[in-house]
C-alpha positions in Angstrom: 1.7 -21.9 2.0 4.6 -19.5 1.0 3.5 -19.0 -2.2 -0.1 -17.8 -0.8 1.8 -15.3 1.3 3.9 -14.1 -1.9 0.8 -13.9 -3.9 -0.8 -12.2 -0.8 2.0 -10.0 -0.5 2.3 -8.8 -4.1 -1.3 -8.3 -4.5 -1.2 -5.7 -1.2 1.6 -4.2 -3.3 -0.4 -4.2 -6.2 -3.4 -2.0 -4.0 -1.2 0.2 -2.8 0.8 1.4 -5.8 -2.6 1.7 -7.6 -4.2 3.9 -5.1 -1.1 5.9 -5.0 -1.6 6.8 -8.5 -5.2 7.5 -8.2 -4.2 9.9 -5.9 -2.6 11.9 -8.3 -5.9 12.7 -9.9 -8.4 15.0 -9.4 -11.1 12.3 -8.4 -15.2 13.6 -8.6 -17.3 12.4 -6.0 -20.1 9.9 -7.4 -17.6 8.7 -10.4 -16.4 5.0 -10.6 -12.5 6.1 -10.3 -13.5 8.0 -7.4 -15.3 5.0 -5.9 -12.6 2.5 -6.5 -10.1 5.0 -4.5 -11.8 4.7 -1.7 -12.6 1.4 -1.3 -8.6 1.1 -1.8 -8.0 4.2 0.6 -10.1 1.9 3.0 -7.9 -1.5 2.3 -4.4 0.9 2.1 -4.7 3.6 5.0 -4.6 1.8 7.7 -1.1 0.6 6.7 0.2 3.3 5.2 -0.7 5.7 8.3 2.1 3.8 10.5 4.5 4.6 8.1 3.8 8.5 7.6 3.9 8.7 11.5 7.3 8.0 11.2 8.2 9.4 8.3 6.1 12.6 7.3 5.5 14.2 4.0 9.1 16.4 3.0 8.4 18.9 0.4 4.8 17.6 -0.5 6.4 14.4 -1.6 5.4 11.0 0.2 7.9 8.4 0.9 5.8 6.4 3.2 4.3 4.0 0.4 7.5 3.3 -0.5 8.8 2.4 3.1 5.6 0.3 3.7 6.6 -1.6 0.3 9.9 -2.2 1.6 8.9 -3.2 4.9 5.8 -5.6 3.5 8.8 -7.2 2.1 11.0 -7.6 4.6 8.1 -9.5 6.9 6.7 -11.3 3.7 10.6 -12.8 3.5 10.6 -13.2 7.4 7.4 -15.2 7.4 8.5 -17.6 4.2 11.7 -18.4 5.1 9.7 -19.4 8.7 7.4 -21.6 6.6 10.2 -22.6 4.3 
């Protein structure tokens, strides 16, 4: 069971650093990148969001994926060593 969560965990990692880099890109509506981004804006948003409430864009530069990362982390090592 913990290594489903740690597979679990690392694949939610994997969703979020990949949408954060399709971000970066001028995306065309109708195009397959642009489909893929939000299909993973719909899977990474809603996560993300609690972290930019706390911790808002400084300088046009957003922290919050990597705080949700961090915190993903922390509660993915809380649940194992529970299961563990």
């Amino acid at each position: 069971m913990a290594q489903l969560v740690s597979t679990l965990v690392n694949f939610y990692e994997t969703l979020i650093l990949v949408y954060i880099i399709l971000m970066w890109f001028p995306l065309r509506e109708g195009g397959i990148a642009y489909d893929v981004a939000m299909v993973l804006r719909s899977l990474c948003e809603p996560f993300l969001s609690i972290f930019r409430r706390i911790i808002p864009p400084m300088g046009g530069i957003d922290f919050s994926p990597v705080i949700a990362v961090l915190a993903l982390n922390v509660i993915a090592r809380l649940v194992i060593g529970i299961l563990v």
